[in-house]
DOLUMBA-508395 format. One record per residue (C-alpha): x, y, z. Coordinates in steps of 0.02 Angstrom, whole numbers, padded with zeros to 5 digits, always signed. Layout:
# residues N
XYZ/...
***
This chain:
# residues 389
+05025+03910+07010/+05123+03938+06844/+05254+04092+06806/+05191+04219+06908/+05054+04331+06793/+05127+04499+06829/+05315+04423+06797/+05227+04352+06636/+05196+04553+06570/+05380+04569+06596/+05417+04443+06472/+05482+04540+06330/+05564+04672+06443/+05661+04539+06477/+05696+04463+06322/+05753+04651+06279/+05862+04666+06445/+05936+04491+06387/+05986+04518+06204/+06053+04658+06254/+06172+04575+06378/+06209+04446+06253/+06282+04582+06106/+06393+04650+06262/+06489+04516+06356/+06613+04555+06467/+06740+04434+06548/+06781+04379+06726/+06795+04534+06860/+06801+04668+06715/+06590+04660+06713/+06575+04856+06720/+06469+04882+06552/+06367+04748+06635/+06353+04796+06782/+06302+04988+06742/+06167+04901+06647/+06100+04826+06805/+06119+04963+06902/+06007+05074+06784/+05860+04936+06775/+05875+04919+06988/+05857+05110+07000/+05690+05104+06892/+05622+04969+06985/+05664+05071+07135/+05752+04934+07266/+05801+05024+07426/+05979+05016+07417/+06119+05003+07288/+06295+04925+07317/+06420+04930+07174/+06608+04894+07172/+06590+04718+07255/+06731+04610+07202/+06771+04721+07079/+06622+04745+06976/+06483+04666+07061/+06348+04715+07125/+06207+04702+07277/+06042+04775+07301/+05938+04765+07442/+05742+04769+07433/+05650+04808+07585/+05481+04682+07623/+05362+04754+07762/+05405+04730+07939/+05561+04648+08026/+05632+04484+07960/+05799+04399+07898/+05882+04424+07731/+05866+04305+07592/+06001+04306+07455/+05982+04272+07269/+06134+04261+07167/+06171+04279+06949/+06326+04269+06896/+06375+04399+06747/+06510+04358+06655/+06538+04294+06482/+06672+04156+06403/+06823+04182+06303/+06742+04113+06131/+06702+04170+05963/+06510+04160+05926/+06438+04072+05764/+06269+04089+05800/+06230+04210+05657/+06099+04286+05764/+06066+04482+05746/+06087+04494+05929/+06253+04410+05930/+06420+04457+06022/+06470+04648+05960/+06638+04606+06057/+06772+04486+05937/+06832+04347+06042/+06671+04367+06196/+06530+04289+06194/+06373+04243+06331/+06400+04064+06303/+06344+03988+06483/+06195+04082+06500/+06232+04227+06625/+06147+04343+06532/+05992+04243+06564/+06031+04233+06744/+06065+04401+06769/+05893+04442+06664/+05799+04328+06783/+05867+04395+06930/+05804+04565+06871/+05663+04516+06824/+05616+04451+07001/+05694+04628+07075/+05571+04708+06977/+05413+04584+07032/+05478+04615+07203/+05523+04779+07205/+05347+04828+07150/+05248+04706+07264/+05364+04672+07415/+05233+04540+07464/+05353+04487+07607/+05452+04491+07786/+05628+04527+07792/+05741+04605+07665/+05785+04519+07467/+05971+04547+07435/+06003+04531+07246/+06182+04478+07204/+06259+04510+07027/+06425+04420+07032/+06569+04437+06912/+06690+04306+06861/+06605+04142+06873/+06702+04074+06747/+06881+04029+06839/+06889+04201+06941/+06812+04139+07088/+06684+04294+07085/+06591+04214+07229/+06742+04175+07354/+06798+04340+07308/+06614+04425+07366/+06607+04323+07518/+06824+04356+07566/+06742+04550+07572/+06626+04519+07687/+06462+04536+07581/+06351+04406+07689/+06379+04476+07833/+06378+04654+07789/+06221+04621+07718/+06148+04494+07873/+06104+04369+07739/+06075+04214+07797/+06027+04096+07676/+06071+04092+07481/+05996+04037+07305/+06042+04009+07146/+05978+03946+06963/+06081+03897+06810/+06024+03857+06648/+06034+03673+06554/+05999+03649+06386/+05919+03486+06365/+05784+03476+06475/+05601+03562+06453/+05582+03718+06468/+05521+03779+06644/+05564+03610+06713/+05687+03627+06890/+05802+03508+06957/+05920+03488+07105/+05974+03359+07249/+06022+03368+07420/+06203+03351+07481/+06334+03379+07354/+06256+03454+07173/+06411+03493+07099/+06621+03422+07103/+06752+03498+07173/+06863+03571+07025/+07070+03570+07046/+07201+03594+06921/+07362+03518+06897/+07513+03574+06771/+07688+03449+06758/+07826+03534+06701/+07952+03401+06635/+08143+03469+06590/+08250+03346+06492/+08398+03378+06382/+08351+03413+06188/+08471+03359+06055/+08466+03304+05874/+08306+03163+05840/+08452+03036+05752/+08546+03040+05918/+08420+03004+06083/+08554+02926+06171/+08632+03081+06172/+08464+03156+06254/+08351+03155+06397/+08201+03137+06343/+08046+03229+06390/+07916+03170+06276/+07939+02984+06333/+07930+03044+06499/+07771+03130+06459/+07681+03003+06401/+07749+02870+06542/+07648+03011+06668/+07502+03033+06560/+07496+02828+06556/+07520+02816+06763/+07394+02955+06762/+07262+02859+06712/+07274+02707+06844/+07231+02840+06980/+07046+02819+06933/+07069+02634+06891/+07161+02567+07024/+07167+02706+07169/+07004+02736+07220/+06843+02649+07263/+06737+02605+07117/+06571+02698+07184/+06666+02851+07237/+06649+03003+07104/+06800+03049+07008/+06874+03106+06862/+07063+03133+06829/+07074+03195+06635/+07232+03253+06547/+07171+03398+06441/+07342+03471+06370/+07507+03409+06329/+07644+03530+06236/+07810+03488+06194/+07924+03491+06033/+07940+03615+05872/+08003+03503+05741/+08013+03308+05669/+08207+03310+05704/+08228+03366+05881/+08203+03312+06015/+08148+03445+06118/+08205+03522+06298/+08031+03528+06394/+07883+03470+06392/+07707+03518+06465/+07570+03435+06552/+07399+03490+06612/+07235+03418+06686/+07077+03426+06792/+07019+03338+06945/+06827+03314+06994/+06787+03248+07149/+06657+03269+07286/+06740+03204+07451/+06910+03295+07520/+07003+03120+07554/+06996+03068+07383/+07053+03235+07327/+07188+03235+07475/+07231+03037+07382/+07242+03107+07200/+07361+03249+07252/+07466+03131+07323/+07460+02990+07182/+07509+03113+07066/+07643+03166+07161/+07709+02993+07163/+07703+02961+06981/+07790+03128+06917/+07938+03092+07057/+07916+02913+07008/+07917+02930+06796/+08034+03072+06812/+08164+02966+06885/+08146+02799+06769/+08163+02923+06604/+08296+03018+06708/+08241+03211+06688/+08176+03335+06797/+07995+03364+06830/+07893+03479+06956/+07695+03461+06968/+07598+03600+07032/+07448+03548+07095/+07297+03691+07114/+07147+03673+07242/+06994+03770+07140/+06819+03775+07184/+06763+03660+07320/+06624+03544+07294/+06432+03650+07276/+06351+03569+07421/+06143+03606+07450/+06076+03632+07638/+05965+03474+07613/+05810+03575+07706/+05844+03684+07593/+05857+03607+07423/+05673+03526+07477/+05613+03706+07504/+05684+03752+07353/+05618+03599+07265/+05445+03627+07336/+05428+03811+07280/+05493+03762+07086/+05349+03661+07100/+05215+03785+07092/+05288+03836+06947/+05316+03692+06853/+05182+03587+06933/+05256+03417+07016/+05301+03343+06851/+05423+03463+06790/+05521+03452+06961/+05652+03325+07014/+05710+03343+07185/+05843+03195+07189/+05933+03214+07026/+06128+03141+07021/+06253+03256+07055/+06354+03339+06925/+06569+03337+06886/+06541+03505+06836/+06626+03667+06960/+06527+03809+07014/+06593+03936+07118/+06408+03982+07221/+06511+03846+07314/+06587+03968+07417/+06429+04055+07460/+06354+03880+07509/+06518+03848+07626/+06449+03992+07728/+06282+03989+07727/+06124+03877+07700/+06041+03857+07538/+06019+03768+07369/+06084+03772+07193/+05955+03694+07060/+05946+03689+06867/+05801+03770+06744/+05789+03691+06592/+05789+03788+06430/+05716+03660+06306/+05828+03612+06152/+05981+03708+06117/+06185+03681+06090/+06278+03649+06232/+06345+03750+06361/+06528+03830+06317/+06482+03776+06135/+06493+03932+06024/+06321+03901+05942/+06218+03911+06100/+06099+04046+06150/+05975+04047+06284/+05807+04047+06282/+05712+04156+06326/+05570+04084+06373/+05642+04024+06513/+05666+04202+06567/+05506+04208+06671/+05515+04031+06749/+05680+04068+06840/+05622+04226+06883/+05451+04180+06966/+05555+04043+07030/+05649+04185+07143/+05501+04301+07175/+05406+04161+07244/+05566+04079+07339/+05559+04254+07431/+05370+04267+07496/+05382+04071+07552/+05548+04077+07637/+05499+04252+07735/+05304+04265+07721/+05194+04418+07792/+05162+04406+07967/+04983+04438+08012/+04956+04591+08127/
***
């Protein structure tokens, strides 16, 4: 079957629900606009139960099926990006500085749109828990939500979860089993030298030379460190030091990203780079301290699950639109955490031609609006079905 035909009637409901999101975003845990806005479309669909104040500012709702059963759990993330918007659009980011660049006002419009399909039908076993997570974007929302105990206050016992990629079809799914997503970690070299006067280094310790000796070493990690077939990426994304073309300055700044999928090649970069910021920082004779931070672990799908998941995007996008074994990404999600605790699957909806994500000229479509939602509603009456009396 396509999108579901009652979800279809819902299809500018949504699109209003969406655009509305979109001229209000809100960043990391502060969601509260956001999630007041949820919160009034859940209590006119008229789910069972409410639960606000979850990590802050997010929210779950439980809808009852008929008769006993376990608890599925579908997750959207809510939050918005630190970016100015040059869409031009006359829905566009009221707030200077904020806008819904990622797509989590589609996900949270999805996700409400299945609450209402399922709300009104309840055409299934078990209970639906509907999560609305802040802070997606670096804030660890999700670890947060499941540190507080949400999956098993709730009993759930398996989780979902759909993001948007520009790019691909609209209403076209994709996903893999095993690892879908890298591991994300941080790392930040602070390098003191001695500053001085530009016409007299020898009077200096230099920390710019020093700099770029560890941003050079830095890049043999990938090169020469690991195993050729092994996923990684080590990228230097920042490097501040000086204020002027005659001194030389005191400090100097360094700061990058790791990506990987297995923990012994992120246990191996940690130490490499340890080794070269001891090892540079002695040959250029200053002082240098690397902190290296452990973020999201790698998004992992149950593999049963992904299949499942896989198999029900299908009757919405027919077997064409659906690839089951797509390549992992080097991208970070933080539904990682959920996953760590509980079987499931993470997959991708495709939203036909648009700017990139975290670019500040995309938008999402709408018309993907009811795809990802009949995606859920059906996810929910194939996982727990009726049971014949």
């Amino acid at each position: 079957m396509p999108v579901v035909n009652r979800i279809a009637d819902y299809a500018e409901d949504m699109k209003t629900w969406r655009r509305h999101l979109h001229m209000h975003p809100e960043l990391q845990f502060d969601c509260h606009e956001t999630a007041a806005f949820v919160v009034e479309r859940l209590k006119e669909f008229g789910v069972d139960e409410i639960h606000e104040g979850i990590a802050t500012s997010g929210v779950v709702a439980i809808i009852n099926g008929q008769g006993d059963g376990d608890t599925i759990g579908l997750r959207a993330d809510m939050d918005a990006l630190p970016m100015q918007e040059t869409t031009g659009l006359d829905y566009s980011s009221t707030v200077d500085g904020k806008m819904h660049a990622c797509g989590h006002d589609g996900h949270t419009t999805m996700l409400l749109g299945a609450a209402r399909y399922l709300a009104e039908t309840r055409r299934f076993s078990g209970r639906v828990a509907l999560i609305f997570q802040p802070a997606e974007e670096g804030g660890g929302g999700a670890g947060v939500m499941v540190e507080e105990g949400m999956l098993e206050r709730f009993g759930i016992n398996q989780v979902y979860a759909l993001h948007n990629v520009p790019g691909v079809p609209v209403g076209q799914f994709y996903t893999t089993p095993g690892p879908i997503m890298a591991a994300v970690d941080t790392f930040e070299i602070f390098i003191k030298g001695d500053g001085g006067h530009g016409a007299y280094p020898q009077d200096t310790k230099d920390p710019i030379v020093a700099a770029v000796g560890m941003v050079s070493a830095i890049q043999t990690i990938v090169s020469r460190n690991h195993y050729a077939l092994q996923d990684l990426v080590v990228s230097v994304t920042q490097i501040h030091t000086g204020t002027a073309d005659n001194i030389i300055p005191e400090d100097a700044y360094i700061c990058g990203t790791v990506r990987t999928f297995e923990k012994d090649v992120q246990d191996m970069v940690e130490d490499r780079l340890k080794e070269i910021v001891a090892g540079q920082a002695a040959a250029y004779n200053v002082e240098a301290r690397l902190d290296y931070i452990r973020g999201y672990p790698a998004t992992v799908n149950n593999a049963e699950k992904a299949a499942f998941a896989a198999d029900v995007a299908r009757e919405i996008a027919g077997e064409a639109g659906v690839n089951p074994d797509a390549p992992r990404e080097m991208g970070a999600e933080d539904f990682a955490y959920m996953l760590e605790k509980r079987p499931g699957a993470y997959l991708f909806l495709g939203q036909g031609d648009a700017a990139g994500l975290h670019h500040p000229a995309y938008n999402f479509n709408d018309e993907a609006s009811p795809h990802g939602a009949s995606f859920f509603a059906r996810l929910v009456e194939k996982a727990q079905p009726l049971v014949e009396a």
